[in-house]
N, C-alpha and C positions, 0 to 999 in steps of 0.2 A: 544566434548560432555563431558560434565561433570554431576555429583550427587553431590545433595544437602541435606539437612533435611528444612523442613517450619513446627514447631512444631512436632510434632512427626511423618510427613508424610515425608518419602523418596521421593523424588523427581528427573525427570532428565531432563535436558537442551537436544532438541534435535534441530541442523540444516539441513535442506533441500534446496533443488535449487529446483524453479520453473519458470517454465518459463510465457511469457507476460498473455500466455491466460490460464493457470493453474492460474495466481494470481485471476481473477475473481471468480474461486470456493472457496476460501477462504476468500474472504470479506463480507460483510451482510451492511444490512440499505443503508446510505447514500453514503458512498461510492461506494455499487456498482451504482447508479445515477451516481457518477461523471464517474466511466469507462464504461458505457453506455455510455458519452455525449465526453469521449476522443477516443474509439471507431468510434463514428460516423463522429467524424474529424481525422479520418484514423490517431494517434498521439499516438498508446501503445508505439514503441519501443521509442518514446522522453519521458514518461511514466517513459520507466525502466532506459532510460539515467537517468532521475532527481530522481530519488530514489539511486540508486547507486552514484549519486554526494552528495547528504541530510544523505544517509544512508553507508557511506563508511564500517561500519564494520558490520556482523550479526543483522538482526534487526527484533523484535518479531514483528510476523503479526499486531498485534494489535496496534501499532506503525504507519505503515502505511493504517490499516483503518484510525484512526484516522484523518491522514493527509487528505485522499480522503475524508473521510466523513466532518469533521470539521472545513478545512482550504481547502474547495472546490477552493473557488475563489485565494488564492494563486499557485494551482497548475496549473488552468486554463491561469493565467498569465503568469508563467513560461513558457507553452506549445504554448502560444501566439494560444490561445482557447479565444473568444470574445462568451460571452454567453449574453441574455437579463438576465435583473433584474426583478424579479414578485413584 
């Protein structure tokens, strides 16, 4: 943990461990759809396998929204998750 300044604002870096089903409370929009649809193919802890292989060192939640919400169909693939196209 470390402090920073972002213009006149003190700022501080904080890390946390959470585990499979704590990461749901902290995602929003699209993402949570995809861990709703990795959920339902019983596939969180291959989930947290592929985020700890993508994300080897501390990574801001935001980071992996991103991935769930925006790059849905690559993680689907990863998890070899076969979803329809609308």
């Amino acid at each position: 943990m470390f402090s920073k300044t972002k213009g006149s604002v003190a700022v501080i870096t904080i890390t946390k461990d959470i585990s499979a089903w704590e990461l749901q409370d902290e995602l929003w929009s699209g993402a949570l759809d995809t861990v709703k649809t990795i959920i339902e193919c019983d596939k969180m802890q291959d989930l947290i396998s592929l985020l700890e292989d993508l994300f080897f060192e501390p990574v801001d939640i935001m980071k992996i929204n991103d991935l769930l919400w925006f790059d849905a169909d690559f993680v689907y693939e990863q998890l070899g998750i076969e979803v329809d196209g609308d």
